[in-house]
MIZAMAR-64037 format. One line per 2 residues: their letters; for each residue x, y, z of N, C-alpha, C. Coordinates in nm, 2 decimals. Example, Ala and Ser with C-alpha at 12.3 -4.5 7.8 and 13.67 -1.06 7.14 Angstrom:
BEGIN
as = 1.32:-0.57:0.78:1.23:-0.45:0.78:1.32:-0.33:0.78 ~ 1.28:-0.22:0.71:1.37:-0.11:0.71:1.29:0.00:0.79
END
This chain:
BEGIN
xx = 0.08:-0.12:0.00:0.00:0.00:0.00:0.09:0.12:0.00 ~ 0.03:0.22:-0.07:0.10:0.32:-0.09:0.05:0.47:-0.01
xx = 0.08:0.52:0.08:-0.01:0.62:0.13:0.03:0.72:0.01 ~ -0.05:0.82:-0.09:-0.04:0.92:-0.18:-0.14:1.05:-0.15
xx = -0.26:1.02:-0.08:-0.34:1.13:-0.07:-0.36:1.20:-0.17 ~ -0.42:1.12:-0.26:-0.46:1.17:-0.33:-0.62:1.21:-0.39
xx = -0.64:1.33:-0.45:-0.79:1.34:-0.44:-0.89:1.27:-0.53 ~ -1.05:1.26:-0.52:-1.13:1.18:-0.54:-1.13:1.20:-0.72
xx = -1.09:1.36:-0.76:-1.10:1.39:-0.89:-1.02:1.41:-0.95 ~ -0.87:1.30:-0.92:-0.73:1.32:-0.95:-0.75:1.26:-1.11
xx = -0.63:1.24:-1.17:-0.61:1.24:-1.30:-0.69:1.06:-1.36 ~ -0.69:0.98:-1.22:-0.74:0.85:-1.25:-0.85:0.86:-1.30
xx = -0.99:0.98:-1.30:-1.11:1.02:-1.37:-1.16:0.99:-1.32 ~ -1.19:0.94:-1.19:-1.29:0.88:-1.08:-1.35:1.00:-1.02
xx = -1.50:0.99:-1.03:-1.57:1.08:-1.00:-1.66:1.03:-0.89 ~ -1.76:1.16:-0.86:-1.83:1.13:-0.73:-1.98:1.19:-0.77
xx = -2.00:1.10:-0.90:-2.13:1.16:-0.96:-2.22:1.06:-0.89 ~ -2.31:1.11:-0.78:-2.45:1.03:-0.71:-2.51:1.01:-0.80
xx = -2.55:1.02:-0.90:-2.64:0.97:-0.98:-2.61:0.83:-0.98 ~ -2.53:0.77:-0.96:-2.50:0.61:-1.01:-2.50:0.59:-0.91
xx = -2.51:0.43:-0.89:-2.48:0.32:-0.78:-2.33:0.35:-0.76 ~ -2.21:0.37:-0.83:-2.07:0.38:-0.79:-2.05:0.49:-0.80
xx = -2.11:0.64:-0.84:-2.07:0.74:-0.80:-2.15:0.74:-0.64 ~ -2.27:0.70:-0.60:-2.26:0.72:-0.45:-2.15:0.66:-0.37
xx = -2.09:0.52:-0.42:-1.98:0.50:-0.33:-1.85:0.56:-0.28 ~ -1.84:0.62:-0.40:-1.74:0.71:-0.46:-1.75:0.83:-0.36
xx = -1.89:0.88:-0.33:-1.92:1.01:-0.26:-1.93:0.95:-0.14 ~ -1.98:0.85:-0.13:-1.95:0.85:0.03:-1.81:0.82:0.10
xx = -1.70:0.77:0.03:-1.60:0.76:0.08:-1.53:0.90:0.08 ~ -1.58:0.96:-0.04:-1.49:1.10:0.06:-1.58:1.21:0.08
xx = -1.69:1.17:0.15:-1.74:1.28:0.27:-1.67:1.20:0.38 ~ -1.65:1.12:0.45:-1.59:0.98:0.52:-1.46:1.05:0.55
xx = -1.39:1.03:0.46:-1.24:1.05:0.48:-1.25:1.25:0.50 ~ -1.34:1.32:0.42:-1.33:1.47:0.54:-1.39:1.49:0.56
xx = -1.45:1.46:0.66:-1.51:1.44:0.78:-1.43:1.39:0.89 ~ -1.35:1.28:0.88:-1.27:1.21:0.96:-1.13:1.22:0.96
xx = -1.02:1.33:0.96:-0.88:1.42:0.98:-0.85:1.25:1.01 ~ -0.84:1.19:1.09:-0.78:1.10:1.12:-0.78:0.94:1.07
xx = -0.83:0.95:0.96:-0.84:0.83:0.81:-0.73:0.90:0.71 ~ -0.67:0.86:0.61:-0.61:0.91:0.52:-0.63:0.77:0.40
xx = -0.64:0.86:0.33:-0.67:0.82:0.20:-0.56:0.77:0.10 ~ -0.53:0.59:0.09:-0.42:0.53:0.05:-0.41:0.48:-0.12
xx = -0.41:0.54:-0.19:-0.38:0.44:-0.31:-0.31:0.31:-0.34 ~ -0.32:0.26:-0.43:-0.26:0.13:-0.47:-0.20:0.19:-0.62
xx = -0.05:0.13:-0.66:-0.01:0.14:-0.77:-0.15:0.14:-0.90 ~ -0.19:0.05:-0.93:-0.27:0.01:-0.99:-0.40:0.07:-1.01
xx = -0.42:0.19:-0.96:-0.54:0.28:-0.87:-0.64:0.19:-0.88 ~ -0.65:0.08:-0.90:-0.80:-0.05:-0.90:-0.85:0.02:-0.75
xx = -0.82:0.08:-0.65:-0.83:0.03:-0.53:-0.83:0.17:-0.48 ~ -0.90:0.23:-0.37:-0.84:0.31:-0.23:-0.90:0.28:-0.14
xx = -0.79:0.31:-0.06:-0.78:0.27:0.08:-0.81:0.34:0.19 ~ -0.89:0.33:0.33:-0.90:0.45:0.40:-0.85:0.39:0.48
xx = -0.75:0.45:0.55:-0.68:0.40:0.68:-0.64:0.43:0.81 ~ -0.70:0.43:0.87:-0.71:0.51:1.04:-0.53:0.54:1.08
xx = -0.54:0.64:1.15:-0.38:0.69:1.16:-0.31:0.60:1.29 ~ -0.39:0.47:1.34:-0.35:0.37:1.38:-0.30:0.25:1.30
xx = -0.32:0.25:1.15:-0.30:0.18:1.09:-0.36:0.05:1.14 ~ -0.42:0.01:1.25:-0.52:-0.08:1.26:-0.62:-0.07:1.19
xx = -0.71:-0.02:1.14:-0.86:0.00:1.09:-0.84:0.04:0.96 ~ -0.88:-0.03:0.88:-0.93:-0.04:0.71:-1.07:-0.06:0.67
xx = -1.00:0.03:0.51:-1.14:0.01:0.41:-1.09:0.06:0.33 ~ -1.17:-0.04:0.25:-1.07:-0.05:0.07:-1.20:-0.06:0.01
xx = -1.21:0.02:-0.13:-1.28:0.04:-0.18:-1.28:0.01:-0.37 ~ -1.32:-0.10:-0.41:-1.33:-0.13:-0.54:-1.37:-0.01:-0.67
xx = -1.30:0.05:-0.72:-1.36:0.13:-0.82:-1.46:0.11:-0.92 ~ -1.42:-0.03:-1.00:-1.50:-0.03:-1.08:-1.52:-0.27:-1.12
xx = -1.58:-0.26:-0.96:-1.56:-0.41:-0.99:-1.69:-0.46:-1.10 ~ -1.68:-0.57:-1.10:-1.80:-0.64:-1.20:-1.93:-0.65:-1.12
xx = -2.02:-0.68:-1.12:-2.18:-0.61:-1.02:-2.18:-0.73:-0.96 ~ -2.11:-0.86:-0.99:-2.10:-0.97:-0.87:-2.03:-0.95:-0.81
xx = -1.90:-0.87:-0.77:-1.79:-0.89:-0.71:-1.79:-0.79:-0.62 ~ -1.68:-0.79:-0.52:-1.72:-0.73:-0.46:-1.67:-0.61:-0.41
xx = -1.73:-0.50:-0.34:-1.73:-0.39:-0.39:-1.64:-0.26:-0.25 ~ -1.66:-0.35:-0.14:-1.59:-0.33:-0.01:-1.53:-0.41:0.07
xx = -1.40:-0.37:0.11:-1.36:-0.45:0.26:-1.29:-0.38:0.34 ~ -1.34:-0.45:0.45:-1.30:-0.44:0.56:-1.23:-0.48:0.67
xx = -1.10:-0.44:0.72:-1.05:-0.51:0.82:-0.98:-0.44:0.93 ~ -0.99:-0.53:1.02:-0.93:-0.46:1.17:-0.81:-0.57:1.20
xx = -0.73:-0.48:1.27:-0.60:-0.54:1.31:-0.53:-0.52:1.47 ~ -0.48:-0.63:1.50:-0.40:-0.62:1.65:-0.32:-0.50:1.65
xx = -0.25:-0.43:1.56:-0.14:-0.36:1.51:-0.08:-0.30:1.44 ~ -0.03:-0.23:1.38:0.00:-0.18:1.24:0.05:-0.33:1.18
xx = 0.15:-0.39:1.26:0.19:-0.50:1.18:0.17:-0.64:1.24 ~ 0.05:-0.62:1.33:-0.02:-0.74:1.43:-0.12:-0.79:1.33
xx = -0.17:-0.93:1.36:-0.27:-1.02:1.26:-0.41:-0.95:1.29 ~ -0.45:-0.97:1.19:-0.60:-0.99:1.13:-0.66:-1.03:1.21
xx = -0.77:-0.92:1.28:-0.86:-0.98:1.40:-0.97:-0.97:1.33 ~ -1.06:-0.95:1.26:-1.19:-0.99:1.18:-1.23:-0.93:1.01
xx = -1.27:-0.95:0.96:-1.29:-0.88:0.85:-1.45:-0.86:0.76 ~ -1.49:-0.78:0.68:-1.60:-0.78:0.61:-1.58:-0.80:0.48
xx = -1.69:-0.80:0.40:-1.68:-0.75:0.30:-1.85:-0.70:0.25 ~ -1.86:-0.63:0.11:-2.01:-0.60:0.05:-2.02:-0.60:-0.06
xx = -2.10:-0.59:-0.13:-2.14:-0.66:-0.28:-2.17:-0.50:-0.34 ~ -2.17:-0.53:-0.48:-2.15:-0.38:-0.60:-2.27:-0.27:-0.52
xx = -2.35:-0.36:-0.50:-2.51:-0.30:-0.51:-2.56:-0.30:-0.35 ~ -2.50:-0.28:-0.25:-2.49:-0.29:-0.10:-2.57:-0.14:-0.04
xx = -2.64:-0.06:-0.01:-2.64:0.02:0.04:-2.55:0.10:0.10 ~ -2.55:0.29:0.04:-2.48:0.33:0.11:-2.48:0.39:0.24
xx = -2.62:0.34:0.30:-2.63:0.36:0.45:-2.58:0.27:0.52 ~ -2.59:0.16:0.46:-2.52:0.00:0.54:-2.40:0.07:0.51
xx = -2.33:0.02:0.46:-2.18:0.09:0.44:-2.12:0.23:0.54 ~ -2.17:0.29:0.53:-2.19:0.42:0.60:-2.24:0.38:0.76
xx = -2.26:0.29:0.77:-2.25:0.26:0.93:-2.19:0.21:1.01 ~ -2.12:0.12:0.90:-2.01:0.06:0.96:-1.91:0.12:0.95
xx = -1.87:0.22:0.85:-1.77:0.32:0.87:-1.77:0.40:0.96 ~ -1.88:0.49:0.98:-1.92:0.57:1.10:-1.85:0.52:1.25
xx = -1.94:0.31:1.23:-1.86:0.29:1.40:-1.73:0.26:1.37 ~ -1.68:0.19:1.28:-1.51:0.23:1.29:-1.46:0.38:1.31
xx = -1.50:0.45:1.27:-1.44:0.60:1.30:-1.47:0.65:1.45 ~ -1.61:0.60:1.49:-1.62:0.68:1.63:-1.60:0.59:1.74
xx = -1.54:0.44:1.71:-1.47:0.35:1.80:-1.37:0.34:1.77 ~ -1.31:0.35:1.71:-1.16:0.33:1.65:-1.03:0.24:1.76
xx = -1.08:0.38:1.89:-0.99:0.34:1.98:-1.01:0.18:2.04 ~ -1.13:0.14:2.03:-1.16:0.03:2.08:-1.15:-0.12:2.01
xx = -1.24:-0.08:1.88:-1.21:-0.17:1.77:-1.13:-0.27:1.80 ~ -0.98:-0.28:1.82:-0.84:-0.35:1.78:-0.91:-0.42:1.93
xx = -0.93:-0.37:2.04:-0.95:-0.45:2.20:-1.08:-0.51:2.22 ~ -1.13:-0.49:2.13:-1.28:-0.56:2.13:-1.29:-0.77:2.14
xx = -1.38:-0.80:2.23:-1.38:-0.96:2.19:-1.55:-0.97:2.11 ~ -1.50:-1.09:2.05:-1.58:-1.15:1.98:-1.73:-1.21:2.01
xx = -1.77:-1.28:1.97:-1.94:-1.34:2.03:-1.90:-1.43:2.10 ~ -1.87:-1.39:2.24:-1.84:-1.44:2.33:-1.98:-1.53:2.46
xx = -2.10:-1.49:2.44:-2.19:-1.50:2.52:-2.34:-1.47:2.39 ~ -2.43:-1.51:2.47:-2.55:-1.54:2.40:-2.65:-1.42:2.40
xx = -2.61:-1.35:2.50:-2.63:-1.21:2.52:-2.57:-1.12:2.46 ~ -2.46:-1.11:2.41:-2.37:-1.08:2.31:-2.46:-1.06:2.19
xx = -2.52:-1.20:2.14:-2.58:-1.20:2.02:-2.71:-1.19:2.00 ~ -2.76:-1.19:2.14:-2.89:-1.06:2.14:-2.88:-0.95:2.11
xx = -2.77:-0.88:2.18:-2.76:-0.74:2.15:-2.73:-0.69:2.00 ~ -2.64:-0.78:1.96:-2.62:-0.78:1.82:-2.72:-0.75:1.72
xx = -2.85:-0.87:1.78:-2.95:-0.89:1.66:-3.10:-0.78:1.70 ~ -3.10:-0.70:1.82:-3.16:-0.63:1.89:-3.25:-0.53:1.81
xx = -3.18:-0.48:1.68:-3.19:-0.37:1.61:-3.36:-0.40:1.51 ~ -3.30:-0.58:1.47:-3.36:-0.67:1.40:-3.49:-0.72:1.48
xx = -3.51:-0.71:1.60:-3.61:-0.83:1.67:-3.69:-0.68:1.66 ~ -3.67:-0.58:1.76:-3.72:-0.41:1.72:-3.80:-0.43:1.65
xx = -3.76:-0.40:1.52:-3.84:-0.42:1.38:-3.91:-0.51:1.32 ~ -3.93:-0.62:1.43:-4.03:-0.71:1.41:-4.00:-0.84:1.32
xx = -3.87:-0.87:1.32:-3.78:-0.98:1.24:-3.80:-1.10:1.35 ~ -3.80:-1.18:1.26:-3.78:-1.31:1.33:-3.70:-1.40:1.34
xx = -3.63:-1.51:1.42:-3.55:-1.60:1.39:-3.58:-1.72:1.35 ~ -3.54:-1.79:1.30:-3.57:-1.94:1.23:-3.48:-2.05:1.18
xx = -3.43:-2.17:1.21:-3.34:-2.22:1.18:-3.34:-2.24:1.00 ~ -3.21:-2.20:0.97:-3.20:-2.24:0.82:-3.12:-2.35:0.76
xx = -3.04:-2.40:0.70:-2.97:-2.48:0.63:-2.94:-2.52:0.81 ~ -2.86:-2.67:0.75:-2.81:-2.77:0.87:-2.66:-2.63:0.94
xx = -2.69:-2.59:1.08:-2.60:-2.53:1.14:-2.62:-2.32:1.12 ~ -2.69:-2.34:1.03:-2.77:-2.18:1.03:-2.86:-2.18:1.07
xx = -2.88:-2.04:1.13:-2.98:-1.97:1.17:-3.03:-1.81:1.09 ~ -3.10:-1.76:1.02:-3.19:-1.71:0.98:-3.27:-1.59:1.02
xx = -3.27:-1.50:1.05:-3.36:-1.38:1.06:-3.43:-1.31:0.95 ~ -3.54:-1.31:0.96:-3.63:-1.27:0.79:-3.68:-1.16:0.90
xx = -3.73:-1.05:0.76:-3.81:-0.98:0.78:-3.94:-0.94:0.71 ~ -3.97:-0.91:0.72:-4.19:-0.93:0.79:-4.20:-0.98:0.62
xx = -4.15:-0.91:0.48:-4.17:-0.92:0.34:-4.07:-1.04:0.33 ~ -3.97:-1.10:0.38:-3.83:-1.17:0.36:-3.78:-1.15:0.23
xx = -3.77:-1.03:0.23:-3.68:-0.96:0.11:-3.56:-0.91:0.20 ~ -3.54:-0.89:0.32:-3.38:-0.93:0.35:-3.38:-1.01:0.48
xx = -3.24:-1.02:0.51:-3.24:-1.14:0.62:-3.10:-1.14:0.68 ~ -3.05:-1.17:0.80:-2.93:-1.18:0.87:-2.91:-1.32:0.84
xx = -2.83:-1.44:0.81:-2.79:-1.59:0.81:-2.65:-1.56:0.92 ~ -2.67:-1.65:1.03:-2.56:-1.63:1.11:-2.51:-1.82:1.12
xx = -2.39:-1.82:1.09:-2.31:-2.02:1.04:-2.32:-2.03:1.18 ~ -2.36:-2.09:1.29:-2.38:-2.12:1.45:-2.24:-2.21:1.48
xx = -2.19:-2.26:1.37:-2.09:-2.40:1.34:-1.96:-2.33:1.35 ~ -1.95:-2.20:1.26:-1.81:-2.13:1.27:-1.74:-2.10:1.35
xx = -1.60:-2.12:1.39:-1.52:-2.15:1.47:-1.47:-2.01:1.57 ~ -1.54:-1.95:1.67:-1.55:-1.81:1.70:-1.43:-1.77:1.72
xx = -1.33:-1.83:1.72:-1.15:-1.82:1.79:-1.11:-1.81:1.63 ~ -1.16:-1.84:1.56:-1.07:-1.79:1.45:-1.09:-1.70:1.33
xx = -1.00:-1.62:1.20:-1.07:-1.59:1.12:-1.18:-1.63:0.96 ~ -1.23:-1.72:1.03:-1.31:-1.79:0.91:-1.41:-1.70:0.87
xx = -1.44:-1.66:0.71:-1.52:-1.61:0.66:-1.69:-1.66:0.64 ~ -1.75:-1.50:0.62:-1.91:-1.48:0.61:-1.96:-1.64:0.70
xx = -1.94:-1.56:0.77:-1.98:-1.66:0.92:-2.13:-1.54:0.99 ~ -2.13:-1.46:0.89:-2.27:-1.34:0.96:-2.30:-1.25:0.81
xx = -2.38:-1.32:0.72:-2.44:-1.26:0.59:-2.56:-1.17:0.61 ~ -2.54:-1.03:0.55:-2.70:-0.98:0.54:-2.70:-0.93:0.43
xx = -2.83:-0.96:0.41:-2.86:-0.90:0.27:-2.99:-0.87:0.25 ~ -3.01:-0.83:0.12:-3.15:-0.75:0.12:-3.14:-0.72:-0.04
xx = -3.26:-0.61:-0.04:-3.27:-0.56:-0.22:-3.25:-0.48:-0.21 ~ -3.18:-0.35:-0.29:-3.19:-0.20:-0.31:-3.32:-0.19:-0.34
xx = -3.34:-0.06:-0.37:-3.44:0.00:-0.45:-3.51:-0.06:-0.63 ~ -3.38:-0.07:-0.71:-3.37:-0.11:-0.80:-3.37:-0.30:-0.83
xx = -3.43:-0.33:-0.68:-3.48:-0.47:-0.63:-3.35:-0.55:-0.70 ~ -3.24:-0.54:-0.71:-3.08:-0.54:-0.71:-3.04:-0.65:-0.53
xx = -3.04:-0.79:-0.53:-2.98:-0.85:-0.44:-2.84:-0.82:-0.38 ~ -2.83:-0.76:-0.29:-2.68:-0.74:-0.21:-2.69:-0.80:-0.11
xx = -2.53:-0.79:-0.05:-2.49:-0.88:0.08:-2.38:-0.78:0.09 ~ -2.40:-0.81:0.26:-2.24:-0.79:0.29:-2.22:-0.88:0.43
xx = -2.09:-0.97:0.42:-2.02:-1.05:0.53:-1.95:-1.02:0.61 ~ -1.98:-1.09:0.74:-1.87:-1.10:0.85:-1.77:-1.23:0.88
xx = -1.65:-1.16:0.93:-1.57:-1.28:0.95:-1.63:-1.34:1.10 ~ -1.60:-1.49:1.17:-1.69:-1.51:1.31:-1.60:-1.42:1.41
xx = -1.50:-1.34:1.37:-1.44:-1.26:1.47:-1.49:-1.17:1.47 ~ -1.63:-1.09:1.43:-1.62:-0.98:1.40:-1.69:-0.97:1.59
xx = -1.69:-0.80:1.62:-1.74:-0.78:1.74:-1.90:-0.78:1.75 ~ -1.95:-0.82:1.83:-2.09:-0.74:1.80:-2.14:-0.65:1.82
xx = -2.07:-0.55:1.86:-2.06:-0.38:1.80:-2.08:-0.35:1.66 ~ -2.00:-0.42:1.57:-2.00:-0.39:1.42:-2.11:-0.45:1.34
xx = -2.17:-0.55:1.42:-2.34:-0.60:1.33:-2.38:-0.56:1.39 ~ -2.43:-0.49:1.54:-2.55:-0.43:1.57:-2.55:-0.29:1.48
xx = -2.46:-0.21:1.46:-2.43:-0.09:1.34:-2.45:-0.08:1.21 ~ -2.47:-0.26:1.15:-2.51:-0.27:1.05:-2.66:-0.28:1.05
xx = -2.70:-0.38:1.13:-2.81:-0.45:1.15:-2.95:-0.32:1.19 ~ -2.84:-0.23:1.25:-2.97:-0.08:1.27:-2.96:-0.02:1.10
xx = -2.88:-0.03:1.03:-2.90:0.05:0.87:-2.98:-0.02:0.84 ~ -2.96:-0.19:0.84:-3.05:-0.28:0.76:-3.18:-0.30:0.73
xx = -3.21:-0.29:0.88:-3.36:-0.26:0.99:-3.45:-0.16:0.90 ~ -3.35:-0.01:0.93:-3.37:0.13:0.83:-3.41:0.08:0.73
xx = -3.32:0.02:0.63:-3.33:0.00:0.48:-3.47:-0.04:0.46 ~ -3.47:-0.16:0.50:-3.58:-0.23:0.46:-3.75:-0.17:0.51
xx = -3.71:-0.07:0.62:-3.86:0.01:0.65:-3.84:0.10:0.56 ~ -3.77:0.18:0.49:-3.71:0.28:0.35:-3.80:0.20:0.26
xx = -3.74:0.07:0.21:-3.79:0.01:0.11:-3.92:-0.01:0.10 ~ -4.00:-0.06:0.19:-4.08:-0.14:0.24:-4.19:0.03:0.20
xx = -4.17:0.11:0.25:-4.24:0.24:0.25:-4.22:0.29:0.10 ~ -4.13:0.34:0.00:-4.12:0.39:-0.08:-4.17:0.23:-0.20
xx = -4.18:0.14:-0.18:-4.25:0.04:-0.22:-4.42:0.09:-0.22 ~ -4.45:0.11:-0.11:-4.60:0.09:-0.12:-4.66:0.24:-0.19
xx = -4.58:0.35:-0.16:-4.66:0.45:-0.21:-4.58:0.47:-0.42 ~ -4.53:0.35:-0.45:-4.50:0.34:-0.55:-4.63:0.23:-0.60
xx = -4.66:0.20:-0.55:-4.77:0.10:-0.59:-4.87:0.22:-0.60 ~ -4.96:0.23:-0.49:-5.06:0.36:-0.49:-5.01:0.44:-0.58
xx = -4.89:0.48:-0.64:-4.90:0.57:-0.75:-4.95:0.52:-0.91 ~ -4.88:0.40:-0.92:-4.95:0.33:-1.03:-5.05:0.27:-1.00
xx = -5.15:0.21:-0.91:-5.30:0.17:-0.90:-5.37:0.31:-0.82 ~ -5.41:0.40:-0.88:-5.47:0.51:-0.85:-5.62:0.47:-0.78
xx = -5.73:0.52:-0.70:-5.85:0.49:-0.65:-5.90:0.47:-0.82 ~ -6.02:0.38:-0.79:-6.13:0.36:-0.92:-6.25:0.43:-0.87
xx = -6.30:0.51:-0.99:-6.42:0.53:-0.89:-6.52:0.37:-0.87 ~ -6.63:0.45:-0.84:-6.72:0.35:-0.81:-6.79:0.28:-0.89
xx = -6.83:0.12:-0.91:-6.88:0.12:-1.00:-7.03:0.10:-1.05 ~ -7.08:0.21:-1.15:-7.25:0.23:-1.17:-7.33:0.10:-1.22
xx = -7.44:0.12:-1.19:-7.51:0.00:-1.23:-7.54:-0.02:-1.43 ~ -7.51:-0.12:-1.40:-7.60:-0.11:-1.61:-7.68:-0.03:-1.62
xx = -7.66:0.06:-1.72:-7.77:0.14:-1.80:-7.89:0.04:-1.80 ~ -8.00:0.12:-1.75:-8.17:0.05:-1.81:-8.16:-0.06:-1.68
xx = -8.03:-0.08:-1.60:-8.09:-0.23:-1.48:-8.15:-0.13:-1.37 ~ -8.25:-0.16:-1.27:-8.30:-0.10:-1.20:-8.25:-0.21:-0.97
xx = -8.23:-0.15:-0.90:-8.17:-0.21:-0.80:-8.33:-0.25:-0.73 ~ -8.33:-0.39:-0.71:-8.46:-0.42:-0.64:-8.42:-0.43:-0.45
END
C-alpha cells in the first residue's frame, strides 16, 4: 500500500457523480475520509483500489472502483497492530447500500480506539444485542440450512444468516451474511468474519432494519401511484336495484 493522498477527482477520472450506484460509493468515501482528519486516503499502484486508513493503521477500508456487479465492492478489516494479525474482516457486494456501508464506517471512526481491544461473540447475550436492532423491527429467527440460523423480515426480502458451526477463535469467513434488495430490487450482501465484534453488526443491523422500513415504504406508495383509486362502479344502463 502506498499512502499518496490523493484526491477523489485526481487524473485517474474517478468521479463522485451520485447519480449512479458507484458514484454514491465514490461520494460517500470521501465525505468519510473529510469528515474524519484521522483516516487518510491510500492508493494502490494500480489505482484499482483506495484505501482508508485510520492513523492507527489498525482499521481499514478498501474500496473497489469499478468491480463487475457480482464482485465485490468493499472490505474491511481490523488489526492487532500496524503489523499485528488480522482480528476480523468484512466485506459488500456492488449493489450494498450506502447507509449500510456508512454505518459501519461511522462505527469504525467513532470507536476506533476500541475496535483492535474488542472480543468477539463471546456470550448469547452478546448475540442478542447484536441482533436487537432486528427483533425491534419485528424480524424473526428461524433455523436455516443444517448449522444456520436465519432472521427474515416481515416481506423476507432481506435477512441476517448467522453459520452457529463457525469457529468463534478464528478468522473464518461470512460466518454473519445480510442481505437484502436495493431500491432497483438489485440482491446485495455484505459478510462478516466469526471474529467480528458485536458492536459492528449491531451498526449494521440498525442500517438494515432502516433500509428495509425505506424500502418497504417507498415500495408501497409506489404501488398507490400506479393503482390510482377507481371510482365506483354504476349499475348497467336500463338495470333497476330491487
Amino acid at each position: 500500500m502506498n499512502n499518496q493522498n490523493t484526491a477523489a477527482n485526481d487524473a485517474t477520472g474517478h468521479t463522485t457523480n451520485a447519480a449512479t450506484g458507484s458514484g454514491e460509493h465514490e461520494a460517500l468515501l470521501d465525505v468519510f475520509l473529510d469528515d474524519h482528519a484521522e483516516w487518510e486516503r491510500w492508493r494502490t499502484w494500480s489505482d484499482e483500489t483506495t484505501h482508508a486508513v485510520h492513523e492507527s493503521s489498525a482499521l481499514r477500508a478498501e474500496l473497489v472502483h469499478e468491480p463487475a456487479a457480482a464482485d465485490v465492492r468493499w472490505r474491511f478489516a481490523v488489526y492487532e497492530s500496524p503489523v499485528g494479525a488480522r482480528l476480523w474482516h468484512a466485506s459488500a457486494s456492488f449493489s450494498t447500500p450506502t447507509e449500510v456501508i456508512g454505518s459501519l464506517l461511522l462505527s469504525l471512526a467513532t470507536r476506533a480506539a476500541e475496535y483492535p481491544r474488542m472480543d468477539n461473540f463471546s456470550s448469547d447475550n452478546a448475540l442478542r444485542e447484536a441482533t436487537l436492532p432486528l427483533a425491534d423491527a419485528g424480524w424473526t429467527p428461524a433455523a436455516d440450512a443444517p448449522g444456520w440460523v436465519r432472521w427474515r423480515s416481515a416481506n423476507d426480502d432481506f435477512f441476517l444468516r448467522h453459520d452457529t458451526l463457525a469457529d468463534r477463535g478464528t478468522d473464518s469467513p461470512a460466518a454473519w451474511v445480510l442481505s437484502g434488495r436495493n431500491q432497483n430490487r438489485s440482491r446485495w450482501t455484505i459478510a462478516f468474519s466469526a471474529t467480528a465484534p458485536p458492536l459492528a453488526l449491531t451498526a449494521v443491523a440498525e442500517a438494515l432494519a432502516d433500509s428495509e422500513a425505506r424500502l418497504r415504504q417507498h415500495m408501497a406508495t409506489r404501488s398507490s401511484a400506479h393503482c390510482p383509486p377507481q371510482p365506483p362502479v354504476q349499475p348497467a344502463h336500463g338495470r333497476r336495484g330491487r
